[in-house]
C-alpha positions in Angstrom: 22.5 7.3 7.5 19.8 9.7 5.8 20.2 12.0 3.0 17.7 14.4 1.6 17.4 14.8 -2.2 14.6 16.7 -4.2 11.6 15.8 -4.9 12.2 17.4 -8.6 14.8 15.3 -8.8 13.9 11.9 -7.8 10.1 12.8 -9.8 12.1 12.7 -12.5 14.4 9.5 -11.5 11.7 7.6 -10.7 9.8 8.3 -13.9 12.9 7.4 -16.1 13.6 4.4 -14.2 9.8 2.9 -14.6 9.9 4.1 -18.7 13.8 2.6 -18.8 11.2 -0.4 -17.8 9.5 -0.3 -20.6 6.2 1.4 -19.0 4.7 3.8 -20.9 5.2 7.2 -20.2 2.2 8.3 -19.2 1.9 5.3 -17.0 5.2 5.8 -15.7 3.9 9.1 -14.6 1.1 7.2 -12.6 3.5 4.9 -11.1 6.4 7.5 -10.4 3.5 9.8 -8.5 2.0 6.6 -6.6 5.2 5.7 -5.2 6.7 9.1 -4.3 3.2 9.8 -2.7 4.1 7.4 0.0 6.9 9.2 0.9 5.7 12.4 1.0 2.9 10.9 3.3 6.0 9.7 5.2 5.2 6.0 4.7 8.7 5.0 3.9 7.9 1.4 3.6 6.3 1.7 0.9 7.9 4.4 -1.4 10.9 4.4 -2.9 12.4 1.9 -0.8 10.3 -0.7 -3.2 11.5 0.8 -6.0 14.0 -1.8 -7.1 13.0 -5.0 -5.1 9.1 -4.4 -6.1 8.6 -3.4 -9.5 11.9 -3.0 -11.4 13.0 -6.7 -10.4 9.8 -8.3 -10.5 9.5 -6.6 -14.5 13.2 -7.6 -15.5 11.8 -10.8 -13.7 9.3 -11.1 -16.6 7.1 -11.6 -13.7 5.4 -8.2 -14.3 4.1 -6.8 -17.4 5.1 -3.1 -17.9 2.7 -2.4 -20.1 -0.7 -2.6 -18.7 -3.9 -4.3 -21.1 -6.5 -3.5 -19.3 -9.9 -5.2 -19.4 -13.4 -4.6 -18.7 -14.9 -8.2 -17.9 -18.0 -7.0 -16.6 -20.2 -3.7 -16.3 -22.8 -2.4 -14.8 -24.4 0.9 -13.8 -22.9 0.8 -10.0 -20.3 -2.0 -10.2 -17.4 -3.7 -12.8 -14.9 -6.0 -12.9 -11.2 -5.9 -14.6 -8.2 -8.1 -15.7 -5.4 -6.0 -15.6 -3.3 -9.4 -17.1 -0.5 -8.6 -14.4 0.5 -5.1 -15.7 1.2 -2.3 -13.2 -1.0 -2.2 -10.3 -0.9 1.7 -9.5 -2.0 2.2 -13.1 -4.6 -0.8 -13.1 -5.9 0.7 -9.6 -6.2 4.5 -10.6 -8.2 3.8 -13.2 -10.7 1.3 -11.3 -11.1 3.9 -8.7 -11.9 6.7 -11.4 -14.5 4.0 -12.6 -16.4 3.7 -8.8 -16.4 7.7 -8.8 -17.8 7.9 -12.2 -20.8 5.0 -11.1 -21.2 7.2 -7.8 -21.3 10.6 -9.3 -24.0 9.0 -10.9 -25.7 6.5 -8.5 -24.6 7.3 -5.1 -22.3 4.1 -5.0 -19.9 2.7 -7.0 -18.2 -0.9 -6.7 -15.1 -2.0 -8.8 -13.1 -5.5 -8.0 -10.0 -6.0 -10.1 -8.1 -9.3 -10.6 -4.8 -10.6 -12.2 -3.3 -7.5 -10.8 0.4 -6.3 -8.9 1.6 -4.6 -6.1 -0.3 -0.8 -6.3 1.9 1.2 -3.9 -0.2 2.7 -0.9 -3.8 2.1 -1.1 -4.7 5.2 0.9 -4.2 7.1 -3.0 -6.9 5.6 -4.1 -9.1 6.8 -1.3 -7.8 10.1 -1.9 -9.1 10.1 -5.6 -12.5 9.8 -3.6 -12.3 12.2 -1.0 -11.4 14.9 -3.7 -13.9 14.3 -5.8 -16.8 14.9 -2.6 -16.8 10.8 -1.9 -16.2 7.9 0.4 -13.3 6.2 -0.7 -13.1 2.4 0.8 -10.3 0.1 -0.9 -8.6 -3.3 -0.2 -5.9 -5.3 -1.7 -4.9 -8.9 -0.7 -0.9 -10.1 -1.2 1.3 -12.4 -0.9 1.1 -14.5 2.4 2.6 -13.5 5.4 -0.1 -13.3 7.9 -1.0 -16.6 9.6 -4.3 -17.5 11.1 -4.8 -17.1 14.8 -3.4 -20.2 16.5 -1.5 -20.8 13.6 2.1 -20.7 13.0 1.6 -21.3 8.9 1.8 -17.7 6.6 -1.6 -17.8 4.4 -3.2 -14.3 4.2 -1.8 -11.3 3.1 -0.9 -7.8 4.9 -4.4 -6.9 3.4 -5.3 -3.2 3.9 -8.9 -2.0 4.5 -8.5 1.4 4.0 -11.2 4.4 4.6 -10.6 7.9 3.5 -13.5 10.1 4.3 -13.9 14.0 3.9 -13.4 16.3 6.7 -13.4 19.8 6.7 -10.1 19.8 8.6 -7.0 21.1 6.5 -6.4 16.8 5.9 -8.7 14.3 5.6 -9.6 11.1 7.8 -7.6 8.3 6.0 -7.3 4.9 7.8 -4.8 3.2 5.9 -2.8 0.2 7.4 -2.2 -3.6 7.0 -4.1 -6.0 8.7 -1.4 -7.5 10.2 0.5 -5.7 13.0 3.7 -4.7 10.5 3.7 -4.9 6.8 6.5 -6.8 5.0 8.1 -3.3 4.1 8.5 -2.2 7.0 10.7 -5.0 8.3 12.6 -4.6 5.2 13.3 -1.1 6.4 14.5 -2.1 9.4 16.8 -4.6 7.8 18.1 -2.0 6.1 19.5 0.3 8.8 20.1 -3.2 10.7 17.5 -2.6 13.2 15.8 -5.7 14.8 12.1 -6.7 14.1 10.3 -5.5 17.9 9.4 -8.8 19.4 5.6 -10.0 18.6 5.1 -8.4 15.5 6.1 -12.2 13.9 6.1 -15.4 14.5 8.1 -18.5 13.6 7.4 -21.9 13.5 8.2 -23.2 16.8 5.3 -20.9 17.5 7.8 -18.2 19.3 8.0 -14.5 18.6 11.2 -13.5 16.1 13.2 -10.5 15.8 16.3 -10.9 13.5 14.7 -8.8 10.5 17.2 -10.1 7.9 16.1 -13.8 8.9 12.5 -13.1 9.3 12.6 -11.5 5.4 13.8 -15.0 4.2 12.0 -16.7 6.0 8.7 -14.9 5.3 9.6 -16.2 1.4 10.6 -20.0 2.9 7.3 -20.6 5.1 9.8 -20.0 8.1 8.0 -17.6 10.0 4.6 -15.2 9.2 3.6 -12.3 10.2 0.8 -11.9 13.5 -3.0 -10.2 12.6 -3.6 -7.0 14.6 -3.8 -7.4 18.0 -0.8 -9.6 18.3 0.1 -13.5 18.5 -2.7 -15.4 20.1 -6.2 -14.2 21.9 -4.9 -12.6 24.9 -4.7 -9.2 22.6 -7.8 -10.1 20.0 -5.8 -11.1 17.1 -8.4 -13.0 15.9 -9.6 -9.7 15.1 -7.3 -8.4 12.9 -7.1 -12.4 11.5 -10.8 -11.4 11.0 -10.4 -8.0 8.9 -7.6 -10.0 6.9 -9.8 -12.5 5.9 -12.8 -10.1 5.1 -10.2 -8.3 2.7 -9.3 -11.4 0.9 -12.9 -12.6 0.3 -13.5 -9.2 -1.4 -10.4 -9.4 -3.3 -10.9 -12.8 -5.0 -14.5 -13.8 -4.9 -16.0 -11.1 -6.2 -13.8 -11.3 -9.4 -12.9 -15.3 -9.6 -9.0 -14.0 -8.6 -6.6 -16.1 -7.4 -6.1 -15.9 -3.0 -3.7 -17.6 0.0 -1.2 -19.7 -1.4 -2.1 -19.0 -5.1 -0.9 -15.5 -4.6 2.4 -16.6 -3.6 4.2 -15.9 -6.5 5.8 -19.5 -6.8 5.2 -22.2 -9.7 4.5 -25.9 -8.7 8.7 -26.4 -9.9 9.9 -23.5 -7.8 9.9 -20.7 -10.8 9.5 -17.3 -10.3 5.6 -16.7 -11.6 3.4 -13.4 -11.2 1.6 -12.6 -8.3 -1.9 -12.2 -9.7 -3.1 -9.8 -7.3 -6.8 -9.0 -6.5 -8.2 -5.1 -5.6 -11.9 -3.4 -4.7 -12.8 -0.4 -5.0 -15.6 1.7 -3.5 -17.2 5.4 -4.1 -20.0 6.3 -2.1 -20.8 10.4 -3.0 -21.8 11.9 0.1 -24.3 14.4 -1.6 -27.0 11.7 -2.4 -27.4 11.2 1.2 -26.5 14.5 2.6 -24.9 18.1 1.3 -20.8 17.7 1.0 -20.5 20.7 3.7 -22.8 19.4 6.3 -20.9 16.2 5.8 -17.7 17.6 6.1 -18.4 19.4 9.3 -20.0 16.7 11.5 -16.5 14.6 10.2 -14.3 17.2 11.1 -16.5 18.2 14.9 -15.8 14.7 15.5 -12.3 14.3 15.0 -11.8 18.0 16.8 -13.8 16.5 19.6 -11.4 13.2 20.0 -8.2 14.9 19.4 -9.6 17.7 22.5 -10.6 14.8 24.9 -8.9 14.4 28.0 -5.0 13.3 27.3 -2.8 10.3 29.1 -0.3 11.2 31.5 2.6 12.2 29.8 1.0 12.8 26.4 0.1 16.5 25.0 -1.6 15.5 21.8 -4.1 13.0 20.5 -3.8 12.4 16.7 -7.0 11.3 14.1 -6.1 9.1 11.2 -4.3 11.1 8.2 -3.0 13.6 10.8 0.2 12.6 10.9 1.1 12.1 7.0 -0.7 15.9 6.7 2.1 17.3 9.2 4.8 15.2 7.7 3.7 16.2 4.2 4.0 19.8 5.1 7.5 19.3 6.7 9.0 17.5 3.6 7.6 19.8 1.1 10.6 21.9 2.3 13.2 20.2 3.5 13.1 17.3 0.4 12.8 13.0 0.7 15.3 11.5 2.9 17.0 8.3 1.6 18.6 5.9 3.8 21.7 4.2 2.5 20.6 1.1 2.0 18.2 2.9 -0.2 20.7 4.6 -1.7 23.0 2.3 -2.7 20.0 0.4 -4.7 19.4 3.9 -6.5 23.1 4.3 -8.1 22.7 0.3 -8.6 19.7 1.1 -11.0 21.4 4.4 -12.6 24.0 2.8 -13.6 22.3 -0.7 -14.9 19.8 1.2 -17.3 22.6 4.0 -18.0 20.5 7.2 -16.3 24.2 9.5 -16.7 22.2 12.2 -16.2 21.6 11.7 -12.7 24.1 12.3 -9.8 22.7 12.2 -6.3 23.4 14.5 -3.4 23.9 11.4 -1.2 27.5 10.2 -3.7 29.5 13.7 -2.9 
């Protein structure tokens, strides 16, 4: 069902499919290194798995600009906010987050909110860009709906990340980075792909019963059908009004801070049915850990912590506790040798976009 291929080789795909686009190329090379990023974090959900259905459709869609215009609407010493006028959101999003290191490099803290924005790939990158440059890297993005409220069987908030990274002085740093809701939209369309079902209470339809059909719960996430349940599950029994909580902290941040569109707005749907863009909202945070404390004495309180969890006594049956960003460091060193598996579903939509912008030059592993 898998097959591996390079990661020189699908670099270079991936760059010539975004600039077959009509992105630039040097924000193809943003784009190309977001999405592959994911993968080699071993987030398949959200690598190149979206290539096609994400940007190259939403683009030949018209619903997308390729070419990003990027605007400062507001600046100050610590914070900004930016129109990216629906361009690419992994370009709009690098460059806000190079803007909050710049403010804290200079003032301990620095805040940017973007609107009128598009999908940006993982947002854990972004709070990479932090980490390496000595900071705390917060970041959030709200989406289209698919989460509905606590009690509620109706899809109005987004999978909206909150995502921390934070320097450690472990090989990998601590990066929390996951949807408020209890699966994202991407992963269900993985497991559509290699026809698995959708593990019961992750969503829930409108008879206010859990689904697991992933094919059905994909259309009906797009016809108000059935929506996605917060963290902690359908209901109160499991505190999903927490994750409902976190959701709806994430979607304050990513609207009214920047007068951005949010809930149904977001839904990517004119008032006659059309097709329109998403109009996505982001913030970004810096904090640099040297104007409260020195980077190294940081570092090693971070990492003593996470070395004293991942000691502490174990479950029955369990050998090994794992800190946030563990994981994607051990896949990450696994893949760098063995290449990016593609499943076929995958696969298929990779020689479907070869062969529609005429890439000859490309013959996968996966087609002998």
């Amino acid at each position: 069902m898998y097959s591996t291929v390079s990661w020189e080789l699908m670099e270079k795909f991936v760059f010539d499919v975004f600039c077959a686009c009509g992105v630039p190329p040097e924000d193809a090379g943003v784009c190309a290194d977001v999405l592959l990023e994911s993968d080699r974090r071993g987030i398949e959900s959200h690598g190149v798995n979206r290539l096609k259905p994400i940007y190259v459709d939403r683009i030949m869609a018209k619903i997308q600009n390729p070419v990003t215009n990027f605007d400062i609407v507001s600046d100050s010493a610590a914070t900004a906010v930016v129109d990216g006028h629906d361009g690419m959101g992994q370009v709009i999003a690098k460059r806000c987050m190079q803007m909050a290191i710049d403010k804290a490099k200079k003032f301990g803290l620095g805040m940017v909110a973007a609107r009128n924005s598009t999908h940006f790939g993982i947002a854990g990158y972004y709070a990479s860009m932090a980490v390496n440059n000595g900071c705390i890297g917060i970041t959030g993005t709200n989406a289209r709906p698919s989460i509905a409220p606590t009690f509620g069987v109706e899809n109005m908030l987004g999978t909206n990340p909150l995502t921390f990274g934070i320097p450690s002085d472990d090989p990998f740093e601590f990066m929390l980075d996951c949807a408020t809701s209890i699966t994202q939209r991407g992963r269900i369309e993985h497991f559509a792909r290699i026809g698995a079902p959708t593990p019961a209470g992750m969503v829930i339809g409108k008879d206010g019963n859990t689904k697991t059909d992933s094919e059905q719960i994909l259309k009906d996430l797009v016809n108000g059908a059935a929506a996605l349940a917060p963290v902690g599950g359908i209901g109160e029994e499991l505190a999903g009004y927490k994750g409902f909580g976190y959701a709806t902290v994430v979607e304050i941040l990513c609207s009214a801070l920047q007068n951005g569109s949010y809930l149904k707005l977001l839904d990517g749907i004119g008032k006659d049915g059309e097709r329109q863009p998403h109009r996505l909202g982001h913030f970004f945070i810096a904090i640099d850990v040297g104007f409260f404390i020195p980077l190294k004495t940081f570092k090693n309180i971070t990492g003593n912590i996470l070395r004293d969890l991942r000691n502490s006594e174990k479950a029955p049956g369990h050998d090994r506790i794992f800190t946030a960003g563990e994981k994607e460091y051990l896949i990450r060193q696994e893949l760098k040798t063995t290449g990016l598996p593609i499943n076929k579903g995958v696969q298929s939509e990779l020689i479907a976009i070869r062969d529609e912008f005429g890439l000859k030059q490309y013959k996968f592993p996966f087609e002998s």
